[in-house]
C-alpha positions, 0 to 999 in steps of 0.5 A, spaced: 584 729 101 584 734 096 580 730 091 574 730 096 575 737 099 576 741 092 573 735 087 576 731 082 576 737 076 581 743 080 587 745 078 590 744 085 588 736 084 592 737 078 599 738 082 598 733 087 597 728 081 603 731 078 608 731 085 605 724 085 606 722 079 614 726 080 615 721 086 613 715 082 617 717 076 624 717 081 622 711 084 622 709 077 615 706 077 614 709 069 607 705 068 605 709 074 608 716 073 606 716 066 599 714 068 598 720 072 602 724 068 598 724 062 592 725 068 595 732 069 596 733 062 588 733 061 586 736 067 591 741 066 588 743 058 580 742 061 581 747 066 586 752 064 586 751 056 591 747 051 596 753 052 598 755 060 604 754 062 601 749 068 600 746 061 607 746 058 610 744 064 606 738 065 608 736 058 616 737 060 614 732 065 612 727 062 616 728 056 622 728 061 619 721 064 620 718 057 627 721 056 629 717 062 626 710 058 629 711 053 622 713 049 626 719 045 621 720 039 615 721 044 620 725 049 622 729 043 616 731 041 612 734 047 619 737 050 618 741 042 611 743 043 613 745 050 618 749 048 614 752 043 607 753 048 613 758 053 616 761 047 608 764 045 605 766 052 611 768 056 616 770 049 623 767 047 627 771 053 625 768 060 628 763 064 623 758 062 624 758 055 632 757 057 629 752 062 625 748 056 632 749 051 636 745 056 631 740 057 631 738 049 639 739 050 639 734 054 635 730 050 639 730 045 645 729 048 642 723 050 641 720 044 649 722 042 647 728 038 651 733 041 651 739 036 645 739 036 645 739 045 651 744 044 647 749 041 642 749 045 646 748 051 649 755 049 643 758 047 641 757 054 646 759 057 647 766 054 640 767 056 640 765 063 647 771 064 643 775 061 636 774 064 640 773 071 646 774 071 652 770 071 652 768 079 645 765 079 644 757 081 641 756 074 647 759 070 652 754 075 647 749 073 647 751 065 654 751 066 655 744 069 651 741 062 655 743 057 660 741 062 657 735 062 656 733 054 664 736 052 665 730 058 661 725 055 665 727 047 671 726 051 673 733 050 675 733 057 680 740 056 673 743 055 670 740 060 674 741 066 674 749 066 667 749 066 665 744 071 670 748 076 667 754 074 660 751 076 663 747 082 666 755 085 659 758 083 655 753 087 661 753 093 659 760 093 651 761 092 649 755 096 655 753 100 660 748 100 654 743 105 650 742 099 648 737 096 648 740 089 656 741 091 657 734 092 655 732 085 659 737 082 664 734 086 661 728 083 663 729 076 669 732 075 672 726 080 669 722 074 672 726 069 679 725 072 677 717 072 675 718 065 683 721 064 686 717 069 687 721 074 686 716 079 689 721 086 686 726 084 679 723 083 679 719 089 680 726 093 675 728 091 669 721 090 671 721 098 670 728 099 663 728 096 662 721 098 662 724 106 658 730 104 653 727 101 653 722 108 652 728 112 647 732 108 643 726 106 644 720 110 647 714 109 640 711 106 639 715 100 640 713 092 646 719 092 650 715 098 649 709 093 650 712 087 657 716 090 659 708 093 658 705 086 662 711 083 668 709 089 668 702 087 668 704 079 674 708 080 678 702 084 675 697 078 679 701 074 686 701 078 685 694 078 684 694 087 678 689 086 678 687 093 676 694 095 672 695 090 667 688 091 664 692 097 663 698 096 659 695 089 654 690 093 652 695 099 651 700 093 647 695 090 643 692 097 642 700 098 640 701 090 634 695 092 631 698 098 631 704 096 629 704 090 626 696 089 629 690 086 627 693 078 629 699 077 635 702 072 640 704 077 639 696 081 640 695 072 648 699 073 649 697 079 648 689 077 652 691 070 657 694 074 659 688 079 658 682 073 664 687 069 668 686 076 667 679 076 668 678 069 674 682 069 677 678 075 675 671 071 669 670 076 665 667 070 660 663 074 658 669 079 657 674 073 653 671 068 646 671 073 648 679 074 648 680 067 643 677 066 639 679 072 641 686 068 638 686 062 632 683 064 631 690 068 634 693 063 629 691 057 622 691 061 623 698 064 628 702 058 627 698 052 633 695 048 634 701 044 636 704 051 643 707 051 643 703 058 640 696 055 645 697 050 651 698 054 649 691 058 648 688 052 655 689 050 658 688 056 654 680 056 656 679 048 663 680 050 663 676 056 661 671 053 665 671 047 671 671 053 668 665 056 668 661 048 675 664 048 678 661 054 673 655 052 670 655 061 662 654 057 661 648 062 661 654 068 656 658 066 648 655 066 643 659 062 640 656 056 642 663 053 649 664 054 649 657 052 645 658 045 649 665 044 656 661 045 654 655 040 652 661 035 659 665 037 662 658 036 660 656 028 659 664 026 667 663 027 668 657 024 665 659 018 668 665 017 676 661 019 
């Protein structure tokens, strides 16, 4: 409508193709979002010129569209040209600037380098206290991500203040029945799985998972994501009959919400293919791995942190099968050409 009442060339046709664009690249419809990503790009640059903010926000846009594929390089690029567009027009000490610094920081984290994320991290945070100040949801936010990159290098001595302090603040600026409470909640529970402080974490993946029920219903991706964190949590306590369920309605939900190829229908898949592995369930768990990584390979590439992590999990399977010789199990001419290669690269190097 806006098309037909303004004209294709208009800078408010421009922002609904990006919002558009937006809802795509949540439903991880990539082809589609980049599409009409780099359509607000040029619209931008033709009716604003190559330098305005609209315009950098359009190339953070689609940069963060390529992060989340995995596309590291191009991401990289444009979040720096981003950076360097807000750092001209509206000078190095605006909340937009620490906005761009915390995008390539989380790029970097990402790509696991973490010194070069901790800088930035840092670097944003200082100046988001003192643009402002230390009660504002983008400081919690800011907070959050540092906690987030000590968590993922396991300095979780380091991590923990942080998300607590994050989680304190959000409790207090936008109440305890929010839904970005919920996932803080989410992540420090996840930190005591990660420290195997299974009690305490299964408070608290309870508490946000009845949260994010009320504020957000049952049929959302973040009901399904906490489902999925629930049964991680009982995966690793070896309660896998409890942690069966919750992965597979995790899974259905994923499916409807989000369509049968998206990455979190990839994790969910990987995720309920390592419980029947564990369990020695060989048979069920290798169409689920392999269901995975074809997710996996058409929508993130195999150099994806995501496609690497399956790919392991698969390659460790199969090299459990081979060692308990139950190949007459398993069906896909891949898994068994893989397992025949296994077979003779050991009896060559025996």
């Amino acid at each position: 409508m806006k098309k037909q009442l303004l004209g294709s060339s208009h800078p408010s046709v421009a922002m609904s193709l990006n919002n558009l664009a937006l809802l795509y690249d949540y439903q991880g419809r990539y082809t589609e979002a980049e599409l009409l990503f780099i359509e607000a790009l040029e619209m931008a640059k033709q009716l604003l010129g190559s330098s305005h903010p609209s315009v950098a926000t359009s190339l953070n846009n689609l940069a963060a569209l390529y992060h989340s594929q995995g596309r590291y390089t191009e991401a990289e690029l444009l979040f720096i040209e981003a950076l360097e567009m807000i750092k001209q027009l509206l000078g190095s000490s605006h909340p937009d600037f620490a906005t761009s610094l915390n995008n390539l920081a989380n790029l970097y984290r990402s790509q696991g380098r973490y010194t070069e994320a901790e800088l930035l991290f840092i670097e944003a945070l200082e100046m988001i206290k003192q643009l402002l100040g230390s009660s504002h949801p983008d400081f919690a936010k800011s907070l959050h991500n540092l906690a987030l990159l000590y968590h993922y290098q396991e300095r979780y001595t380091e991590a923990e203040p942080l998300y607590k302090e994050s989680l304190e603040m959000i409790k207090q600026l936008l109440g305890s029945s929010h839904p970005d409470f919920a996932k803080s909640l989410n992540n420090l529970a996840l930190l005591y799985r990660s420290q195997g402080r299974y009690t305490e974490a299964e408070l608290l993946f309870i508490e946000a998972l009845e949260m994010i029920k009320q504020l957000l219903g049952s049929s959302h991706p973040d009901f399904a994501m906490s489902l999925n964190n629930l049964a991680l949590l009982y995966r690793s306590q070896g309660r896998y009959t409890e942690a069966e369920p919750l992965y597979k309605e995790s899974l259905e939900m994923t499916k409807q919400l989000l369509g049968s190829s998206h990455p979190d229908v990839a994790m969910s898949l990987n995720n309920l293919a390592l419980l029947y592995d564990y369990q020695g369930r060989y048979t069920e768990a290798e169409p689920l791995y392999l269901e995975a990584l074809k997710i996996c390979m058409q929508l993130l590439g195999k150099e994806h942190p995501n496609t690497q992590t399956t790919w392991g999990n698969y390659l460790y399977f199969l090299q459990q099968v081979l060692n308990e010789n139950r190949q007459e199990e398993l069906s896909d001419e891949r898994s068994l050409q893989i397992i025949s290669d296994m077979e003779k690269s050991s009896l060559e190097n025996s």
